[in-house]
N, C-alpha and C positions, 0 to 999 in steps of 0.2 A: 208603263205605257203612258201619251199623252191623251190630253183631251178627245184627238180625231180619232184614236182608237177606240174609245171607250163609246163614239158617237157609234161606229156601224155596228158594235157587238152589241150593243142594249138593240139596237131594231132586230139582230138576230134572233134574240130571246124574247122580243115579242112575235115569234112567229111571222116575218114579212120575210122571210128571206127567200120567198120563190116570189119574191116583188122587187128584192134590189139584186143588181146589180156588182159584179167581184169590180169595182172601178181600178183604174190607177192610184186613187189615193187609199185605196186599201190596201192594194202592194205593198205600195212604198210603206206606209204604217207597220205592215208585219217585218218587211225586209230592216228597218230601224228598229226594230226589238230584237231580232234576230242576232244585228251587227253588237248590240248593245249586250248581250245576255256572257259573250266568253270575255270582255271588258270586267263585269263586275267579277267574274271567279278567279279571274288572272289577280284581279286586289284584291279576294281576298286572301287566297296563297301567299300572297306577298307581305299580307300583312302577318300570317301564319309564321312564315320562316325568319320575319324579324324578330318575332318575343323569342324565336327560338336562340337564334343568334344573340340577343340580347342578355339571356337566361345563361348563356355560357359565361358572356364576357365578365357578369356580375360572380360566377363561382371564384371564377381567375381572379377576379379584384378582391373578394372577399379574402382567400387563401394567401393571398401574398401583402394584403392589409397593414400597416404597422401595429395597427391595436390587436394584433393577434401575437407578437413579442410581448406586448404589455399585459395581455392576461394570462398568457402562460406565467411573467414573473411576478401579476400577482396570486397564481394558486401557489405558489411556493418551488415549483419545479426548476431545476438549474440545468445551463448548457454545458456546466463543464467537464473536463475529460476525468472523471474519477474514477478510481477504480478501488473498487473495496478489499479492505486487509481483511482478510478470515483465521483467524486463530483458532487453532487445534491443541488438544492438551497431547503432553510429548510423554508418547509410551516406551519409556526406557528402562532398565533395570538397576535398581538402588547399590550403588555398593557399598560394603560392609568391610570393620577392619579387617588387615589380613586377606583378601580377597587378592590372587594374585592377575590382573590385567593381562593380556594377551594382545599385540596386533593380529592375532587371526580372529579377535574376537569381531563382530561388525561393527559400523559405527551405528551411533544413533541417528543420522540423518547423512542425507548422500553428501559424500565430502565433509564435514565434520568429524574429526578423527575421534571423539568424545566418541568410546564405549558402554561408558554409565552415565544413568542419570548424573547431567553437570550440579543439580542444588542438591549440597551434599545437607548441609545447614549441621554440621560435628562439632562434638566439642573438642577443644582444643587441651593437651596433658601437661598439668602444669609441675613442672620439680624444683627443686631447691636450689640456689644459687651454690651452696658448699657441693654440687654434682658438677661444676662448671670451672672448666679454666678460659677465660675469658681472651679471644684475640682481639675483636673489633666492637664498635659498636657507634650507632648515629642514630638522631634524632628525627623523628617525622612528624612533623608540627600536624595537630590534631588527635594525635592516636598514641605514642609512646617514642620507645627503644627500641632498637632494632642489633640484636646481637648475633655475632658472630662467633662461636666456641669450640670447641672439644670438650667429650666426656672425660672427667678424670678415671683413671682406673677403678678407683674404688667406689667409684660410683654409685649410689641403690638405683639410679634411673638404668634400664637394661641398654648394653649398645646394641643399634641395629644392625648394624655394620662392622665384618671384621675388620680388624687392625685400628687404627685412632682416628676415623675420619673428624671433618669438622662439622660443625650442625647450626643451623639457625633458628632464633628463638626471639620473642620480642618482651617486653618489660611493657604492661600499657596501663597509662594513666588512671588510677581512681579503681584499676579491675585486678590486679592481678595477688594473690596474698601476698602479706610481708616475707619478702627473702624468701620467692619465689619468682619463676618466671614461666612463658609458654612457650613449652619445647615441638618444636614444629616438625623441623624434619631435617634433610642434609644442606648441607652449607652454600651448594648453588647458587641459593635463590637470596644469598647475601649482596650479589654484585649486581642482581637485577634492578628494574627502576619499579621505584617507589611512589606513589600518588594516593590523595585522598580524594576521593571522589563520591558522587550519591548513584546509587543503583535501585530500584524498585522502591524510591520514597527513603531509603536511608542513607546514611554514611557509612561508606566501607572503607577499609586499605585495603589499594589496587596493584598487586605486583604483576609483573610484566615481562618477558623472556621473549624479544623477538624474532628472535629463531631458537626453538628448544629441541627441535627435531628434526630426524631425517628428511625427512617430508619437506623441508619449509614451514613449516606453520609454523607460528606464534603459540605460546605458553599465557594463559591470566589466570590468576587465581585473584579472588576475591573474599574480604576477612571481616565477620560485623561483629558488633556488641548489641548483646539484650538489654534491658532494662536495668537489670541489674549489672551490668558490666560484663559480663561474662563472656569472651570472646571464641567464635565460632570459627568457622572453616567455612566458608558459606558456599560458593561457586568456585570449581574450574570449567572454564574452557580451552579446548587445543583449536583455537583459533582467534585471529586479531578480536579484538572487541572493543566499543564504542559506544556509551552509558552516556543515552539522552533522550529527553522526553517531548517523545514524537507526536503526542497525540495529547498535549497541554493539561490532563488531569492530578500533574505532580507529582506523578512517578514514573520515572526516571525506566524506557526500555531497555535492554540491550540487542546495539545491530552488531550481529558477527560475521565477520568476512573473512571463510575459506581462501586458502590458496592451490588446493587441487579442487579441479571442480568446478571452480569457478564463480561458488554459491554465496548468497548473501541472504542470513538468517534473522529475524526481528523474533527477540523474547522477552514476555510478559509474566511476571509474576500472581499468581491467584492462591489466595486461601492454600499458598506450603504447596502449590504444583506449578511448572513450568508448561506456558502456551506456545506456540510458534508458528509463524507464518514465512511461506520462503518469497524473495522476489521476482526469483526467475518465473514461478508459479502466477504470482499474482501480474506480471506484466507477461505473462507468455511468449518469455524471451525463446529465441530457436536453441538451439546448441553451438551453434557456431558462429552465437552472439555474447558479449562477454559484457558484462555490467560491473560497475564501481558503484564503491559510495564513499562519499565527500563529508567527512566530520564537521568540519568548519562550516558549511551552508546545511547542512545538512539534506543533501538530495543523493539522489540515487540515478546513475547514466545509463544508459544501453547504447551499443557501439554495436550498429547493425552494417551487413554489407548487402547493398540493392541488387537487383538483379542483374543491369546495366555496369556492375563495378564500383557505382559510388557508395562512401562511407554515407551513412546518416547516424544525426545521433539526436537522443531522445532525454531530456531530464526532466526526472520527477522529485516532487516533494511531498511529505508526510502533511496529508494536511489537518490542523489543529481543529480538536472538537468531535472528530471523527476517524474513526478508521479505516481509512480511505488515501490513495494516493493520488495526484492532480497534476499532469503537465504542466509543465511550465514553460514558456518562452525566454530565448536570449537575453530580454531583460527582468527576466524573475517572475514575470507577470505569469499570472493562472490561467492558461489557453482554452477557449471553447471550443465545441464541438463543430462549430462550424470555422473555426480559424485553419487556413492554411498548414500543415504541417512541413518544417523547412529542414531539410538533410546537412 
């Protein structure tokens, strides 16, 4: 209130007020506080509902920040689209010589036509050159001789096979005794293709059959030496396969790609047991999505159809240091979580 206000209320409280007078200028004095009182509450509401308004706009600017990019990368956290390999140890059954194989037996993994544990790691029967009549025989730079024979009749090596078939057996460098060699098995696997290659940290010889069965699939066996020379039987697979080291700690995985099925299998070698992880699994392709994989780049495709009819397609790569897979873009690049994905 003003001055004039303050003038008639002090005479009220000194008790004169059956001495003045309610004038006009007391009116008007109260009716100006009156006009004045919903004035000040209207500011302050208004001032109320702007920290509110305010208080919001600042969450919004905080939240979408750029310094909020730059400390998530630096607590260490990444955007990009990984997705982790989980390897399982592969519960199959050993087999043993003489053991006779069966297609009714199951396979070891859906579409791998491998009934036994594939890491056989045997030793290989080595007999006498005088058990040998020799037809063919070629050289495999790194590893030896590669022959091609028949048993002679009088043979002390037993034949496995009636009548005279032929057999294949290899001659290899620095391992095999004098006038001796490593009788392996029948003759087949003479015209197959021959490669040296590294497989779980070593050097193998990699034979190859690309079509060996009914089926379609692909035939690999794989052949190593010990320390001492001593040459093994080491792995087969009844499916394509693909010795490369996906996960950069130098040794060397193998990716196997089914042809029924449509599966693509990643195995690791531990301590004498076989791990494995499948792709379909780890990018949770549908059924009625069909994935490759590209030796040469080394990625991995998914060929999906959208709901609309269109094709999309999806490539990943192994990425190094971890075991983990990471989309990649049309031009190689490693895709984030918040990129675009393009069909």
């Amino acid at each position: 209130m003003n001055e004039r206000s303050m003038d008639w209320e002090s005479r009220v409280k000194q008790g004169l007020f059956t001495e003045e007078v309610f004038s006009d200028e007391m009116k008007r004095s109260v009716l100006e506080a009156v006009d004045r009182q919903p004035g000040y509450f209207s500011w302050q509401w208004k001032r109320l509902a702007g920290a509110v308004v305010l208080s919001i706009i600042s969450v919004i600017l905080i939240a979408n920040w750029p310094y909020a990019n730059v400390d998530k990368a630096a607590s260490g956290l990444s955007d990009e689209m990984k997705m982790p390999v989980i390897f399982k140890p592969l519960d199959a059954r050993n087999w043993t010589f003489g053991q006779v194989i069966s297609q009714a037996d199951p396979d070891i993994l859906p579409g791998l036509s491998n009934k036994y544990n594939p890491l056989k790691n045997k030793t290989i029967t080595q007999i006498p050159f005088s058990d040998i009549q020799l037809i063919d025989e070629k050289q495999i730079d790194g590893f030896g001789t590669i022959l091609h024979y028949t048993l002679k009749p009088d043979s002390v090596t037993p034949h496995e096979v009636k009548g005279n078939p032929d057999y294949f057996g290899f001659a290899v460098n620095g391992s095999s005794r004098p006038k001796t060699l490593y009788h392996y098995g029948t003759g087949h696997m003479y015209d197959q293709q021959f490669s040296m290659t590294r497989l779980f940290g070593q050097e193998v010889l990699k034979i190859e059959q690309p079509v060996c069965r009914i089926d379609g699939e692909t035939c690999v066996w794989y052949f190593n030496r010990d320390a001492d020379g001593q040459v093994y039987s080491y792995m087969d697979l009844d499916a394509a396969s693909y010795e490369r080291d996906l996960d950069g700690d130098g040794k060397e995985e193998v990716v196997v790609v089914t042809h029924k099925q449509n599966q693509i299998y990643i195995f690791k070698e531990q301590d004498g047991q076989l791990l494995w992880a499948s792709i379909r699994d780890i990018l949770k392709v549908n059924q009625d999505d069909t994935i490759q994989y590209d030796d040469a780049s080394g990625t991995f495709t998914v060929h999906s159809t959208l709901t609309g009819g269109e094709d999309a397609v999806s490539v990943y790569l192994y990425k190094e240091g971890s075991d983990s897979l990471v989309r990649i873009d049309s031009n190689g690049n490693i895709m984030q979580a918040t990129d675009k994905p393009s069909s």
